[in-house]
C-alpha positions in Angstrom: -265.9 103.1 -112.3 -268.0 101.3 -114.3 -270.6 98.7 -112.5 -269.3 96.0 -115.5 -264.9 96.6 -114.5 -266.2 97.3 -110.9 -268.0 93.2 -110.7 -265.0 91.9 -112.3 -262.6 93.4 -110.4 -264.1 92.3 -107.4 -264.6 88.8 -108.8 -260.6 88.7 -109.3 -260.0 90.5 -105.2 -262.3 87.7 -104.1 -260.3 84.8 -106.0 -256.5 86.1 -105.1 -257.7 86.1 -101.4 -259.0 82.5 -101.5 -256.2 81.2 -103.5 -254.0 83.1 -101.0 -256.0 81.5 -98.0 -256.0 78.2 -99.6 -251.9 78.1 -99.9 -250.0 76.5 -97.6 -247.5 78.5 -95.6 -243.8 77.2 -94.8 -243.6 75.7 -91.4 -243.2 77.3 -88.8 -245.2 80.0 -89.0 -246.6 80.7 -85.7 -245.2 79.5 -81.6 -244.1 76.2 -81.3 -244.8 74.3 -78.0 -243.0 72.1 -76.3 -244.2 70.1 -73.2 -242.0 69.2 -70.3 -243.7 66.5 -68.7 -241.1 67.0 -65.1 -240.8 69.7 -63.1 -239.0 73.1 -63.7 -235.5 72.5 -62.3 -234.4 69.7 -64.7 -232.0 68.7 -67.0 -235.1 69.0 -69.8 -235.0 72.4 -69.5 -231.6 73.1 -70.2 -232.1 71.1 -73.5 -235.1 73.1 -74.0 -233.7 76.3 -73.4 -230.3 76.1 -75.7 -232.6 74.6 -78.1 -235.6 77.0 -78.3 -233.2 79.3 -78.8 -231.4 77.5 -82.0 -235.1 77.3 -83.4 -236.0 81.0 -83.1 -233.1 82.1 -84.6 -233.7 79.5 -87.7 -237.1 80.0 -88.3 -238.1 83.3 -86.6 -240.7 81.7 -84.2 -240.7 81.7 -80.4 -240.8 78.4 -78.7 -243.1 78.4 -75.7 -242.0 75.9 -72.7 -245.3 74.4 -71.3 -244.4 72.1 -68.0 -247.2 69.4 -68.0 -246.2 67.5 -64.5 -247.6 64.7 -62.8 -248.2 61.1 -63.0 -245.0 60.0 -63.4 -244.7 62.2 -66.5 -247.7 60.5 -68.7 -249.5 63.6 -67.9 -247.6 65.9 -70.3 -247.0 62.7 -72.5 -250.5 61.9 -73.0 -251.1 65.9 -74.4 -249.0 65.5 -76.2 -250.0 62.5 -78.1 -253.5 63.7 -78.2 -252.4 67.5 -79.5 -253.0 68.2 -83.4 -250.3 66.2 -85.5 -249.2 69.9 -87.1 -245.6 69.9 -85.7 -246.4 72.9 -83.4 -246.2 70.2 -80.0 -244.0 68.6 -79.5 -242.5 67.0 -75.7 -238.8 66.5 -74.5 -238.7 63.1 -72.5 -236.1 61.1 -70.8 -235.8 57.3 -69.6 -239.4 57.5 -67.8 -240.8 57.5 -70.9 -239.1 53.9 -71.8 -240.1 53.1 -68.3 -243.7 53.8 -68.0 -244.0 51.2 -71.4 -243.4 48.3 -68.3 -244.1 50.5 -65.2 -247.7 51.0 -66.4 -249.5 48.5 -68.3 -252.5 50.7 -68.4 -251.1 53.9 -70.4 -253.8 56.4 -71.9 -251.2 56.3 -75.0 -248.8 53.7 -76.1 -245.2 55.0 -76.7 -244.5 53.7 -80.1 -247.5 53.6 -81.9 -248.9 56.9 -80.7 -245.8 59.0 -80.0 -243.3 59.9 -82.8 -239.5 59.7 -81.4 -237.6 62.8 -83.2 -234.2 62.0 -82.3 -232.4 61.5 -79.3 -230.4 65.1 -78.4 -227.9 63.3 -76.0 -226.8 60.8 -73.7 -225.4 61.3 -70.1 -224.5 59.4 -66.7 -226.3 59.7 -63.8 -224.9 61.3 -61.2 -224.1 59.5 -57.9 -224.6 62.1 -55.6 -224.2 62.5 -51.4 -224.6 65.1 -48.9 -221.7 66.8 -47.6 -223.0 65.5 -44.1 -222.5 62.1 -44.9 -219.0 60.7 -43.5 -218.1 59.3 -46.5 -216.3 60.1 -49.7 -216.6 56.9 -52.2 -219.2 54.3 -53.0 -217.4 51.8 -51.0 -217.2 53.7 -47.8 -221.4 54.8 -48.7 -222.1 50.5 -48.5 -220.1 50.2 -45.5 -221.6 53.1 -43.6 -225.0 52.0 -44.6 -224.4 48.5 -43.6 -223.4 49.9 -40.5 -227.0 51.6 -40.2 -229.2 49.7 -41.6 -232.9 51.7 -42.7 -231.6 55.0 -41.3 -230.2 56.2 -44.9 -233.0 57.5 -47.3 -232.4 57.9 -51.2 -234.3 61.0 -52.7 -236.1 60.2 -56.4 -237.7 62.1 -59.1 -240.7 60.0 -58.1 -241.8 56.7 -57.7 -240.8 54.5 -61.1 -238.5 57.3 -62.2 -235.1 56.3 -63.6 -233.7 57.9 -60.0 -235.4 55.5 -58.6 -234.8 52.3 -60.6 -231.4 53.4 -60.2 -231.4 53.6 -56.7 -233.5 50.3 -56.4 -230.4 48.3 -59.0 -227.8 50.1 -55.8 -230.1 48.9 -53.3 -230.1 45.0 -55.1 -226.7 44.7 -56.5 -224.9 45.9 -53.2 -227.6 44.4 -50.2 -228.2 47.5 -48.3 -231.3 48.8 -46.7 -232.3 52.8 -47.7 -235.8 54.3 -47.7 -236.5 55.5 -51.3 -237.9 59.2 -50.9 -240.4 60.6 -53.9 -240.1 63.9 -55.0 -241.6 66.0 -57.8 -238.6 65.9 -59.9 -234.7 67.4 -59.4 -235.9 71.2 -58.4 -238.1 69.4 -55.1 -235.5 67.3 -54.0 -232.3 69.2 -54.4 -233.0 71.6 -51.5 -233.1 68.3 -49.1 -230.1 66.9 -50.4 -228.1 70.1 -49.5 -229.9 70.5 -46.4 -229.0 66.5 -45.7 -232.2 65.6 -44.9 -232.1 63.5 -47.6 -228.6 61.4 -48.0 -228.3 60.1 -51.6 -229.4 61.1 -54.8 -228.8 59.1 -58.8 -229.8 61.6 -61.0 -228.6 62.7 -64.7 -225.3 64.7 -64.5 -226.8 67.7 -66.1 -229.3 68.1 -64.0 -226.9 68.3 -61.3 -223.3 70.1 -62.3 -224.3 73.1 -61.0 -225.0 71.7 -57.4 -221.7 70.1 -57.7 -219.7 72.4 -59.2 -220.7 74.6 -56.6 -219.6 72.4 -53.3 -222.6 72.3 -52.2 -223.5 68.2 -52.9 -220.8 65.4 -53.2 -220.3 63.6 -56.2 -219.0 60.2 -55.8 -219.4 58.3 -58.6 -220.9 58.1 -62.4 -223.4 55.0 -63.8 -221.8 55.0 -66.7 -219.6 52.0 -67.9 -216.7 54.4 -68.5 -215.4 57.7 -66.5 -216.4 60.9 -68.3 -214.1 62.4 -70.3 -214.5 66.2 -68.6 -214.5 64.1 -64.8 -211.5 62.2 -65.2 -211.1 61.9 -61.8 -214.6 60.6 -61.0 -215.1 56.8 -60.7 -217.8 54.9 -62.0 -219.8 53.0 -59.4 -219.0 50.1 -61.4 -215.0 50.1 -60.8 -216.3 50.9 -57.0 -217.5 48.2 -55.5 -220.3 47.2 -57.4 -219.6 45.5 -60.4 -221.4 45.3 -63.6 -223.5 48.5 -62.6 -224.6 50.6 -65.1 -227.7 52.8 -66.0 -227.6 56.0 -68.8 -229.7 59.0 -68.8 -230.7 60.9 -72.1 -233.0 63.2 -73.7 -235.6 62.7 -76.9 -238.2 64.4 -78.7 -241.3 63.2 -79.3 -244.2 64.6 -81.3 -248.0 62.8 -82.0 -247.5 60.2 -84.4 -249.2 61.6 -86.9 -247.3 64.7 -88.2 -246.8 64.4 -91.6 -243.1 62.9 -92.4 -241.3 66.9 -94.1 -242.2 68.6 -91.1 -240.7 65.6 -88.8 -237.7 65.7 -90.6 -236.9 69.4 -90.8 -237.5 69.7 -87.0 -234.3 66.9 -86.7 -232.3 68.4 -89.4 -232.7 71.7 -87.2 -231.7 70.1 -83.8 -229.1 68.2 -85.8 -227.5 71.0 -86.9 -228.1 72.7 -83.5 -226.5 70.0 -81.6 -223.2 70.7 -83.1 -223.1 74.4 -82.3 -219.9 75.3 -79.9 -222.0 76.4 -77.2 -224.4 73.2 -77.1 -222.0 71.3 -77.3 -219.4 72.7 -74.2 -222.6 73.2 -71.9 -223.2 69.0 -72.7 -219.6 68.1 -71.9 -219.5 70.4 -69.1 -222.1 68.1 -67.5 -220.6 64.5 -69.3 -222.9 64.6 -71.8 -223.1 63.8 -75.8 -225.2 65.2 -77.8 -226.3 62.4 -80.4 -229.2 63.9 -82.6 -229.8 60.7 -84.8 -232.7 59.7 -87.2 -236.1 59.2 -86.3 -235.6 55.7 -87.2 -232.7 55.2 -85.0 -234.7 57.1 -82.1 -237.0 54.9 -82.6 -235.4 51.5 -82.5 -233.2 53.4 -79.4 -236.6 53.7 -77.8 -237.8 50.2 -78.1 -234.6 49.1 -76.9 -234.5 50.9 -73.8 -238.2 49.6 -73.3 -236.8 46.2 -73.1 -233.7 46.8 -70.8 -235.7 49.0 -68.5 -238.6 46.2 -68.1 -236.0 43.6 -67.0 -234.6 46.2 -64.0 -238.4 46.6 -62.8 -239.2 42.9 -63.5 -236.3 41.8 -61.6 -236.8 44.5 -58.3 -240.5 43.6 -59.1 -241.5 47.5 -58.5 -244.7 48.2 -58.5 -246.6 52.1 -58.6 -249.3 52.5 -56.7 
């Protein structure tokens, strides 16, 4: 080879591989992460899980569940704003995240300006759950029975400020009884004790805990929604049982660090859009009373800051305080 075609050829090698180097490459191309900021166990990781699996098969990329616990979830939240804005973090969050905005005025992050809501993947009740030990079998016979004994019931949470336990706290308010709120680290660290009865009450999304239920193993008694679910029919809401005007809704949202660039943002919600719609999702959801929603980020958004607002007047009004 002559040293003259030899240098050019090499001079063309060299370009191609920088102009190849230089190109961008369709996202995804590698693992996508997504943080769970609460404890294996929950509802989030059902979502996760039916999701993850929708992505993989779209775009050929495994989606790697990373649990980030702790603090009330603003642990996993707080990575999450501070990770790269490249689209390959992103967190699944629920009402705490709405909460923390009035819970903790000192956040390391602040929700809307440095957290991008994706959509909101779906809505459900809480679940109004007892243990089969209690002698009671409605909301109305759990009010008299604590009435009847008052401070020896206990109320299990997700941990203190969690939407278990505002919802426990608005019970506690709205009906006059006296119950000892009992923290845990999220549904897979309390549902043992509720079994077991030595917890006695438990408000905590429906999807979290259908399995429990379905199984006989805890009592439902009531949903927090305004209306009964359509797959429970025959499940009251505590509203319509005894305590009027009741009503607190769980749901599911990602979130990704503000600044990933708008394309990438919206082809992760047209994705879990489309995914939301599949068969499968969609019977698992309504097994458990839930509705998948998947709206825009603009309407996640203006969903977020309105559940900021309705969750600061429950913890202004039970003044609740974190420690």
């Amino acid at each position: 080879m002559k040293p003259g075609f030899a240098l050019a050829l090499a001079i063309v090698m060299l370009s191609l591989a920088i102009s190849s180097h230089g190109a961008e490459q369709p996202y995804p191309n590698r693992p996508i992460r997504v943080i769970i900021p609460t404890a294996p166990g929950g509802g989030s990781d059902v979502m996760v899980r039916m999701l993850g699996q929708k992505y993989t098969d779209a775009w050929g990329q495994q989606v790697v569940v990373d649990h980030r616990v702790g603090a009330g979830m603003t642990i996993g939240i707080n990575i999450t704003a501070q990770a790269a804005p490249d689209g390959y973090t992103m967190a699944v969050v629920n009402p705490s995240h709405a909460i923390n905005a009035t819970l903790m005025p000192k956040l390391p992050y602040d929700p809307l300006r440095d957290l991008t809501a994706v959509t909101v993947l779906a809505t459900q009740p809480y679940a109004f759950c007892i243990t089969n030990s209690l002698p009671v079998k409605t909301v109305k016979e759990l009010i008299a029975y604590a009435k009847s004994k008052p401070g020896e019931l206990n109320a299990a949470n997700s941990g203190p400020g969690s939407a278990s336990h505002l919802g426990a706290e608005m019970f506690v308010s709205m009906t006059g009884v006296q119950i000892t709120h009992v923290p845990f680290k999220g549904t897979g660290g309390a549902m043992p004790d509720l079994v077991s009865g030595r917890v006695h009450m438990y408000i905590n999304p429906m999807l979290a805990m259908i399995s429990q239920i379905q199984a006989g193993r805890i009592r439902l008694i009531a949903v927090t929604s305004p209306k009964r679910v359509s797959s429970m029919p025959d499940v009251p809401t505590v509203a319509e049982s005894g305590v009027p005007g009741y009503e607190a809704t769980s749901w599911y949202m990602i979130i990704m660090p503000s600044k990933t660039p708008a394309p990438i943002v919206s082809k992760i919600h047209a994705e879990t859009a489309k995914a939301l719609k599949s068969k499968d999702i969609v019977e698992v959801l309504a097994k458990g009373g839930s509705e998948p929603v998947g709206n825009t980020p603009k309407e996640a958004t203006e969903f977020l800051k309105a559940e900021i607002a309705r969750w600061g007047k429950v913890i202004k009004a039970a003044n609740v305080k974190v420690q």
